[in-house]
C-alpha positions as CSV (number, residue, x, y, z in Angstrom):
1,X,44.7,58.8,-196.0
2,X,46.2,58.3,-192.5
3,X,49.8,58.8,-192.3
4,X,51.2,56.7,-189.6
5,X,53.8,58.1,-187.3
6,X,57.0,56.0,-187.4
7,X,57.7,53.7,-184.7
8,X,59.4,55.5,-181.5
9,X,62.8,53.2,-180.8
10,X,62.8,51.5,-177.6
11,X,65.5,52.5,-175.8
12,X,68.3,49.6,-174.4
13,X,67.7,47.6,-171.6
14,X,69.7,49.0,-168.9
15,X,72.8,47.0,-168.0
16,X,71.2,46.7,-164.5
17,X,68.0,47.5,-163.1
18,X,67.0,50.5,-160.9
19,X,68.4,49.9,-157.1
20,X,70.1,46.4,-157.9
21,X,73.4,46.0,-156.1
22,X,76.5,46.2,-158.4
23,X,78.7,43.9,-156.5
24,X,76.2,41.2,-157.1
25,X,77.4,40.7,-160.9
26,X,80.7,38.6,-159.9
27,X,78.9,36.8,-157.4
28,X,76.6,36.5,-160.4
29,X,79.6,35.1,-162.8
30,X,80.5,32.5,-159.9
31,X,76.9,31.3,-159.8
32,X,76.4,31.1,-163.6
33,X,80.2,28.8,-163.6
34,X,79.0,26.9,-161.0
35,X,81.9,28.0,-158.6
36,X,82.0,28.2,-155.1
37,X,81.5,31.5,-153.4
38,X,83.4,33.1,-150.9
39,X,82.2,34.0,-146.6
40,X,82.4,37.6,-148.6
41,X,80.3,36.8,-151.0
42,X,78.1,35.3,-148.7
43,X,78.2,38.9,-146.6
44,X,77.1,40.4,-149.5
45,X,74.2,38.4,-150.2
46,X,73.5,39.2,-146.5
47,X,74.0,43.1,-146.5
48,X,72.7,43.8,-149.5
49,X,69.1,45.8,-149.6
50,X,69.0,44.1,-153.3
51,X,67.2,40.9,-151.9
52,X,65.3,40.3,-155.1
53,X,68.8,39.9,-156.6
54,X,69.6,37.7,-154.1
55,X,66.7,35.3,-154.8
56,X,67.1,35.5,-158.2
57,X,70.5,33.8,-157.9
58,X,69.1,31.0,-155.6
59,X,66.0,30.7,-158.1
60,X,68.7,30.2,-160.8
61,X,70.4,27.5,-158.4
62,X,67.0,25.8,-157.9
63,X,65.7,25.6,-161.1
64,X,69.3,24.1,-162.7
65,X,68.8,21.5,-159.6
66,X,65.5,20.7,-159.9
67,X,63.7,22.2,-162.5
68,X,60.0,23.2,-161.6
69,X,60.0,20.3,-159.1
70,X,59.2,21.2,-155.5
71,X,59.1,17.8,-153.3
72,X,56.7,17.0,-150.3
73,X,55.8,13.8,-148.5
74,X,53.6,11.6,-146.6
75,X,55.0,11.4,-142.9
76,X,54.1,11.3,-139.7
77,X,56.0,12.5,-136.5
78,X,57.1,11.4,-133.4
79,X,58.5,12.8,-130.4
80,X,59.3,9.8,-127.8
81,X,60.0,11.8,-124.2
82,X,60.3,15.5,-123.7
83,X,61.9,14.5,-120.9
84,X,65.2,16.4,-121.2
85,X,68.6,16.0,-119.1
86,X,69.6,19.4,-121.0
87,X,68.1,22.8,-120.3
88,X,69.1,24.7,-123.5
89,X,67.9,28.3,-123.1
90,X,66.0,28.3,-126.3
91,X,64.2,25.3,-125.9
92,X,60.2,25.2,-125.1
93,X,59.9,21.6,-125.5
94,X,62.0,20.1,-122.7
95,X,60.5,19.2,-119.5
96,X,61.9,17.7,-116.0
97,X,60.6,14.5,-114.5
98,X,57.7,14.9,-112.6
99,X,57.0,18.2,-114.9
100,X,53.5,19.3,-115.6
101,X,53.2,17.8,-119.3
102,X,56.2,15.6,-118.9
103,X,55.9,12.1,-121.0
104,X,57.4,9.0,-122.2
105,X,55.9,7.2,-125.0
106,X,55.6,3.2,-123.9
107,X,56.0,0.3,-126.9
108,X,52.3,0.2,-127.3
109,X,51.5,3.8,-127.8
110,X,54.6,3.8,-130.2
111,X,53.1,0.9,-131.9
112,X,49.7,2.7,-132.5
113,X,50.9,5.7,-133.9
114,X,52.9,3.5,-136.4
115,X,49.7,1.5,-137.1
116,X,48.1,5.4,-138.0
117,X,50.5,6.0,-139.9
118,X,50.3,3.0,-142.4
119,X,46.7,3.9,-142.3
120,X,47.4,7.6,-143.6
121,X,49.7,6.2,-146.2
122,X,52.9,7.5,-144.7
123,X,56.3,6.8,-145.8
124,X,58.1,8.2,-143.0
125,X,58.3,8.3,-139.7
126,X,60.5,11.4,-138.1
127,X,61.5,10.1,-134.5
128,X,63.0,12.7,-131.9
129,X,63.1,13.4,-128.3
130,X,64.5,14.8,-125.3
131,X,67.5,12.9,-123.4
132,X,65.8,11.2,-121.1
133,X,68.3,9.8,-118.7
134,X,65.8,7.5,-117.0
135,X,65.6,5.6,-120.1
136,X,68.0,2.2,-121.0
137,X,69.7,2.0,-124.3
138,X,67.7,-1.2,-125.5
139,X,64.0,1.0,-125.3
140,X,65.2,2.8,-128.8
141,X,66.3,-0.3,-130.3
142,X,63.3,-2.1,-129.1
143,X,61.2,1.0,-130.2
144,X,62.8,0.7,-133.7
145,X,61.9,-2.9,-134.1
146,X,58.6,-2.8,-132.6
147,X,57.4,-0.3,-135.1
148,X,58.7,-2.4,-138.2
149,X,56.7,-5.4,-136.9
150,X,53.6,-3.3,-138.0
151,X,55.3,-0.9,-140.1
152,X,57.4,-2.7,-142.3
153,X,58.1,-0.6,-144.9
154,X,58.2,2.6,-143.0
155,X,61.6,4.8,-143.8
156,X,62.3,5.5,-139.9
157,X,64.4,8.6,-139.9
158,X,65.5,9.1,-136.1
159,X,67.9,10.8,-133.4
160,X,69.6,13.7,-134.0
161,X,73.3,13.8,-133.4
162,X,72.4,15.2,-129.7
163,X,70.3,12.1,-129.1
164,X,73.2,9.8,-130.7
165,X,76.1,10.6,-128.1
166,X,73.5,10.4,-125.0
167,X,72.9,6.7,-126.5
168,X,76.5,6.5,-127.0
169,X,76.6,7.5,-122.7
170,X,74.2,5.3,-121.6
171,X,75.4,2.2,-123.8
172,X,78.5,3.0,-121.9
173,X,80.7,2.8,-124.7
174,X,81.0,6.2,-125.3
175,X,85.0,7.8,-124.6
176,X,85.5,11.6,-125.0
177,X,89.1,10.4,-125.9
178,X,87.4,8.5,-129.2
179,X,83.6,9.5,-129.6
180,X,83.3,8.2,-132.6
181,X,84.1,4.4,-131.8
182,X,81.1,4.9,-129.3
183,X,79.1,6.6,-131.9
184,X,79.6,3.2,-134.2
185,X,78.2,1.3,-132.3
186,X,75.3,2.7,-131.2
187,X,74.8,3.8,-135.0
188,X,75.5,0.1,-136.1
189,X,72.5,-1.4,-133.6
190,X,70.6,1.5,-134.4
191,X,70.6,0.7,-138.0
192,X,70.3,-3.2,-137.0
193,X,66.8,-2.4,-135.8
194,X,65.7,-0.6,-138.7
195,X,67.4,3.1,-138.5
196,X,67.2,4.0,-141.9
197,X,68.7,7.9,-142.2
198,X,69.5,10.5,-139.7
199,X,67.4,13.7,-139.1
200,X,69.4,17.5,-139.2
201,X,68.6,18.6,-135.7
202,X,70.5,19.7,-133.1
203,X,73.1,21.6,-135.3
204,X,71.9,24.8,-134.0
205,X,74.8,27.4,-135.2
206,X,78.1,26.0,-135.2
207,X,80.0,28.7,-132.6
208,X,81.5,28.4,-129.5
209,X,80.7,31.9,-128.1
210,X,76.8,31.0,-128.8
211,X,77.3,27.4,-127.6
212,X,78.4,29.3,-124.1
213,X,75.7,31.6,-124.4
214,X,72.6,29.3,-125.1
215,X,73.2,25.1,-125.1
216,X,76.7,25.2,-122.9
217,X,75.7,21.7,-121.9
218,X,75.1,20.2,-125.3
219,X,77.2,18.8,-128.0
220,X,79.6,20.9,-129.7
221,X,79.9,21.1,-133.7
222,X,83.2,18.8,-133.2
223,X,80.8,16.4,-132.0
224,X,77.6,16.8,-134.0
225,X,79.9,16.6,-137.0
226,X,81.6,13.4,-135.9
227,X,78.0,12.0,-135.6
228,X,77.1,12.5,-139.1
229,X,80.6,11.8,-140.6
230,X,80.4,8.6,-138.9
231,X,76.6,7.7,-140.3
232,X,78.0,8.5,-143.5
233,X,80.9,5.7,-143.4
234,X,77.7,3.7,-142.0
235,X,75.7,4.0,-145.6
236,X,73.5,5.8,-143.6
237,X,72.2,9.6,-145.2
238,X,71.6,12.9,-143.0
239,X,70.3,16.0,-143.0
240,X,71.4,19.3,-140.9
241,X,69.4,22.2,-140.0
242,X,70.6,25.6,-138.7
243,X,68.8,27.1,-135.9
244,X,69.0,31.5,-136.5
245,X,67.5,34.4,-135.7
246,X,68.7,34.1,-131.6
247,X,72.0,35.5,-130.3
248,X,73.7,34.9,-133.5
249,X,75.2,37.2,-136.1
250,X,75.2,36.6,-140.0
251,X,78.6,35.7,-140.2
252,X,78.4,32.9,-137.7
253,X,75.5,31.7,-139.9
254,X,77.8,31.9,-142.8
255,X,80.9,30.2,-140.9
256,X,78.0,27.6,-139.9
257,X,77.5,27.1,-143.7
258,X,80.8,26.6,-144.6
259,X,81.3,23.7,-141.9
260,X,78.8,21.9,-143.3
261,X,79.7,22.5,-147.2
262,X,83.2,21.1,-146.1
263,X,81.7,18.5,-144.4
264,X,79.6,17.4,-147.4
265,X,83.2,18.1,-149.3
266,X,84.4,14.9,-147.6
267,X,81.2,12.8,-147.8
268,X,81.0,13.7,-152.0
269,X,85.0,12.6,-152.3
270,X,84.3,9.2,-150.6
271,X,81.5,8.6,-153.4
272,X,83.8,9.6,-156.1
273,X,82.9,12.9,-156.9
274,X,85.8,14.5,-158.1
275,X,86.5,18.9,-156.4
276,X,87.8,21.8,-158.0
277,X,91.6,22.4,-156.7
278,X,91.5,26.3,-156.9
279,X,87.5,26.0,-154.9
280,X,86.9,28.6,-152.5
281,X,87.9,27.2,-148.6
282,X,88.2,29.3,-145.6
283,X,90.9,29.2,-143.1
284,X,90.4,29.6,-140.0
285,X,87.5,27.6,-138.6
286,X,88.6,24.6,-136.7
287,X,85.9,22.2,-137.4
288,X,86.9,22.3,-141.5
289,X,91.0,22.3,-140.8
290,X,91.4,18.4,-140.7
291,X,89.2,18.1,-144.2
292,X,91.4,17.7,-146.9
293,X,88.8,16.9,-149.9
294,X,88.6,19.9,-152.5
295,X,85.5,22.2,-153.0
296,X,83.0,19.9,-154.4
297,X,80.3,21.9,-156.0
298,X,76.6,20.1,-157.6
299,X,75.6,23.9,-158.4
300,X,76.8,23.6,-161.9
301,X,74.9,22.9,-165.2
302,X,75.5,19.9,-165.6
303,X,76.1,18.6,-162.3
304,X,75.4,15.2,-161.4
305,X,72.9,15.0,-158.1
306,X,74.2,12.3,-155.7
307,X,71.3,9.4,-155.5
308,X,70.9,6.6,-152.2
309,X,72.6,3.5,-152.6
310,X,70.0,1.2,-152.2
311,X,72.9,-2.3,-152.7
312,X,73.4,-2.5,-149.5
313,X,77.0,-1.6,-149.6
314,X,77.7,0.7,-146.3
315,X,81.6,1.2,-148.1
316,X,79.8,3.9,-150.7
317,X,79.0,5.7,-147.9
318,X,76.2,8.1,-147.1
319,X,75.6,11.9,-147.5
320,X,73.7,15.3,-146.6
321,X,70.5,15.5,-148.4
322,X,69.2,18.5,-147.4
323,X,69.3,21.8,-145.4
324,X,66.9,23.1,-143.0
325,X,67.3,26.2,-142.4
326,X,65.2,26.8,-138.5
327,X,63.8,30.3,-137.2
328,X,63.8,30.5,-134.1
329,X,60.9,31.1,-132.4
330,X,61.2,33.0,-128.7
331,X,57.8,32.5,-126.8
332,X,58.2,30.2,-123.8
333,X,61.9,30.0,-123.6
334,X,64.2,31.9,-121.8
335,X,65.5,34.1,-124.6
336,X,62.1,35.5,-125.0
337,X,63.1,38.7,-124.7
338,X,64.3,38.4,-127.7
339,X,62.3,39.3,-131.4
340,X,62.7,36.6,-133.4
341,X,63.9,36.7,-137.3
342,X,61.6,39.0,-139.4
343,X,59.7,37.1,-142.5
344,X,62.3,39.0,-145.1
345,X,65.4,37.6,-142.9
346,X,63.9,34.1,-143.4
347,X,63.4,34.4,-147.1
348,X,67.1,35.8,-147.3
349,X,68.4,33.3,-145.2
350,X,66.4,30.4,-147.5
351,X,68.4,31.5,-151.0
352,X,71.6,32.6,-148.9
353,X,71.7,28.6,-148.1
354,X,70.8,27.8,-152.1
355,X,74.0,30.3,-153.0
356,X,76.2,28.7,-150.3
357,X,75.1,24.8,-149.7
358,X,76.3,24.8,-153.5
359,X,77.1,20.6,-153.0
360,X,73.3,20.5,-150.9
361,X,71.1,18.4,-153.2
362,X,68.4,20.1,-151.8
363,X,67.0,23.0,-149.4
364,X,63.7,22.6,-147.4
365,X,61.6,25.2,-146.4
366,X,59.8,23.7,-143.1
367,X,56.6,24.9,-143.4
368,X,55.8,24.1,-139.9
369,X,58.2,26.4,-138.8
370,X,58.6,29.1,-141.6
371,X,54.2,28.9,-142.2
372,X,52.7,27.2,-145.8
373,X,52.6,30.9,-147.3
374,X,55.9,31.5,-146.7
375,X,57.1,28.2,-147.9
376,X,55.5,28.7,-151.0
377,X,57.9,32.3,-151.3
378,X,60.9,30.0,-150.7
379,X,60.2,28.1,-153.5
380,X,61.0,31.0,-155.6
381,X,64.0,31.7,-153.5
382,X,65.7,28.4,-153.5
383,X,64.1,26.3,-151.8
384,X,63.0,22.5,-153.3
385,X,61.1,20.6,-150.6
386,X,58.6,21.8,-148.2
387,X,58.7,18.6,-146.3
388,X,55.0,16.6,-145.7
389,X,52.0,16.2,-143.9
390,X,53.6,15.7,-139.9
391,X,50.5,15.1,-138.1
392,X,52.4,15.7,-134.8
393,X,54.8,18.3,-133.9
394,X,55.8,19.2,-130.5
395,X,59.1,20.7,-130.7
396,X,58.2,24.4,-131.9
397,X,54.3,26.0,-132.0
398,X,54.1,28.9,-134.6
399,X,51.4,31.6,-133.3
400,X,50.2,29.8,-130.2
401,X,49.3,26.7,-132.7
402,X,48.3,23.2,-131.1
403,X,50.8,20.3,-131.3
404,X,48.3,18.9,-134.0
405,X,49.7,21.0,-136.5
406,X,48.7,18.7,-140.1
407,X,48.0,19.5,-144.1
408,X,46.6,16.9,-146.2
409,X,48.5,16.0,-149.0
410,X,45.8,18.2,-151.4
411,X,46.8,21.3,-149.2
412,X,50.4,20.3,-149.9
413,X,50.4,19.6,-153.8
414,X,47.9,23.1,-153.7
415,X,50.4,25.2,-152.1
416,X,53.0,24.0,-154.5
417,X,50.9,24.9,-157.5
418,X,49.7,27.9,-156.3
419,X,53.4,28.8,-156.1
420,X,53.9,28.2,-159.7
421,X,55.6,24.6,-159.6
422,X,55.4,20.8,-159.8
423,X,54.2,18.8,-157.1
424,X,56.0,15.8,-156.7
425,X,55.8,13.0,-154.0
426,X,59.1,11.7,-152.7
427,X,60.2,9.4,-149.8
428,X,62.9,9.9,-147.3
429,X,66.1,9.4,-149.9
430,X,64.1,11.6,-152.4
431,X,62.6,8.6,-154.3
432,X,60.0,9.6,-156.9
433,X,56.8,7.2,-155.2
434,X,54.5,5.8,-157.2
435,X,50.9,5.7,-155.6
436,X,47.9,3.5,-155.2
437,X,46.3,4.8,-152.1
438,X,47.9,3.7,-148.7
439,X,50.4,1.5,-151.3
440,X,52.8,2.8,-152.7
441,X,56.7,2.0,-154.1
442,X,59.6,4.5,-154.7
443,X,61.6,4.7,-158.3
């Protein structure tokens, strides 16, 4: 007869596992509440070397947002002019009149690429540029319109903020005394032609020493900020992006952050949504000292996620939908010299947002900026959206890519499996769409 030895007893689960960080548990207990952190938390989740317990906590974020959901779309890019007024010194895009590679897009061209895209299915098309000074105010009105003759139901998302206040300039209605009376109404005949949401660009980091440093000529974060606050009243939604991995630091990436959370703080308590009094808010940082709106957090279990108001009624007001988080990519500008964000930085800096944006819908991992492998990591680390097809990009080349830089939409919904989660077609306002080929509607 065999005797069998009795069981051996498996010893307790450790209350923390080997080389995790310690002073990530209250962080943790904030995150589990669904409370707002602090800049120092947001130093920790920086400075730690536990970076896996820093994803987990986005991950946790994600998944109570979204679920296994990751969101791409059908859309189509296009960059009008890279003729630029500004020479920002991280900028590889711009060019000068007369420039080798210098362009302006005419009507027709416009209208093509709109045709394309209705071919391709698109839902979307992304318009940026340069500001061109040589250009009147009426060609981007006129651009809008002509590409809803052929492209009626195209979402045109278009202008960043930058973009906005030159229009505001050459309208001639723009006052430094009262920018955002100038913004209106370019905004209003913007949307008039078919403007349907704002893009994030042009946020860079909010900070005056790196404004000086890299972009003294362009916008500050006062301004940018009026922009979108001003879209907002307009019905119109936004997104923002953050540019890192240049001359900044970590905690001007985190005061950056915390702009924009407060910013979204006032856009949520126009639409209703009701703060928490004793919230986290830092003093100190002049662009959030006017707000007066509590911490408004959507981090929480049973959060409510803001949704478009497709009535019609501007008074509800608009939104940010998503953050971008940007590396920034030296070759060809004049910061060259400098490295660049390492791959682990950008994952950090992806769940960082997660942790921080806590009233951010959603976080996008830009795969044509952070590469399709690594946008598949950042789905794991807090990231929801790995935006869509592009076709066209000719802001940033990754690697010494082409400015045909395109995945079908089977590379897309691959990726997103082969990540471990949910493909799931959206429009611009983060409609579910329904598809039948080229047609298709939006829930």
């Amino acid at each position: 007869m065999t005797i069998l030895a009795p069981p051996t007893q498996r010893p307790p689960a450790p209350a923390r596992l080997p080389g995790s960080d310690p002073r990530l548990d209250a962080i943790r207990d904030k995150v589990v509440a669904g409370r707002r952190l602090s800049l120092d938390d947001g130093a920790v989740l920086y400075g730690t070397s536990d970076i896996w317990g820093v994803i987990a906590l986005a991950d946790l974020v994600r998944r109570r947002m979204h679920a296994d959901t990751a969101y791409y779309n059908i859309n189509k890019h296009l960059n009008y002019s890279n003729v630029c007024a500004l020479s920002c010194k991280f900028c590889e895009f711009y060019r000068k009149k007369g420039d080798d590679g210098a362009y302006t897009r005419d009507l027709d061209y416009i209208q093509s690429e709109a045709k394309k895209a209705v071919e391709l299915g698109a839902t979307e098309m992304h318009i940026v540029g340069g500001l061109n000074p040589y250009l009147p105010f009426d060609y981007y009105t006129d651009m809008l319109r002509a590409i809803h003759d052929v492209a009626p139901g195209m979402h045109l998302k278009a202008f960043t903020a930058v973009e906005l206040v030159h229009l505001a300039r050459i309208a001639k209605v723009y006052k430094k005394s009262d920018p955002q009376s100038g913004v209106r109404c370019v905004l209003q005949q913007l949307k008039d032609a078919g403007l349907g949401s704002l893009p994030g660009g042009g946020a860079e980091v909010f900070d005056d020493r790196i404004q000086k440093e890299a972009w003294k000529t362009k916008i500050g974060s006062d301004e940018w900020l009026d922009v979108h606050l001003v879209a907002h009243e307009l019905g119109l939604n936004s997104n923002c992006t953050m540019l890192y991995g240049h001359i900044d630091g970590r905690r001007e990436r985190l005061n950056h952050l915390e702009i924009l959370r407060r910013s979204q703080d006032k856009a949520l308590a126009r639409l209703g949504y009701e703060g928490d009094p004793e919230g986290f808010i830092a003093t100190g940082i002049p662009q959030t000292e006017p707000i007066a709106a509590p911490a408004i957090t959507l981090s929480g279990e049973h959060a409510r996620l803001p949704t478009p108001d497709m009535s019609g009624d501007s008074a509800k007001g608009g939104y940010y939908q998503t953050i971008i988080p940007l590396p920034f990519f030296p070759d060809g500008s004049e910061l060259e010299h400098l490295p660049g964000p390492t791959g682990l930085e950008n994952l950090r800096t992806i769940a960082v947002a997660r942790l921080m944006l806590d009233n951010f819908p959603h976080v996008k991992a830009f795969w044509i900026m952070q590469t399709l492998p690594m946008a598949q990591l950042m789905l794991e680390a807090g990231a929801d959206d790995i935006d869509g097809t592009v076709v066209w990009y000719d802001i940033t080349k990754v690697g010494g890519s082409s400015t045909h830089q395109e995945k079908s939409v089977t590379d897309l919904k691959r990726a997103i499996r082969e990540a471990g989660f949910t493909p799931v077609e959206r429009d611009t306002l983060y409609r579910r769409v329904t598809r039948n080929g080229k047609d298709w509607s939006a829930e």
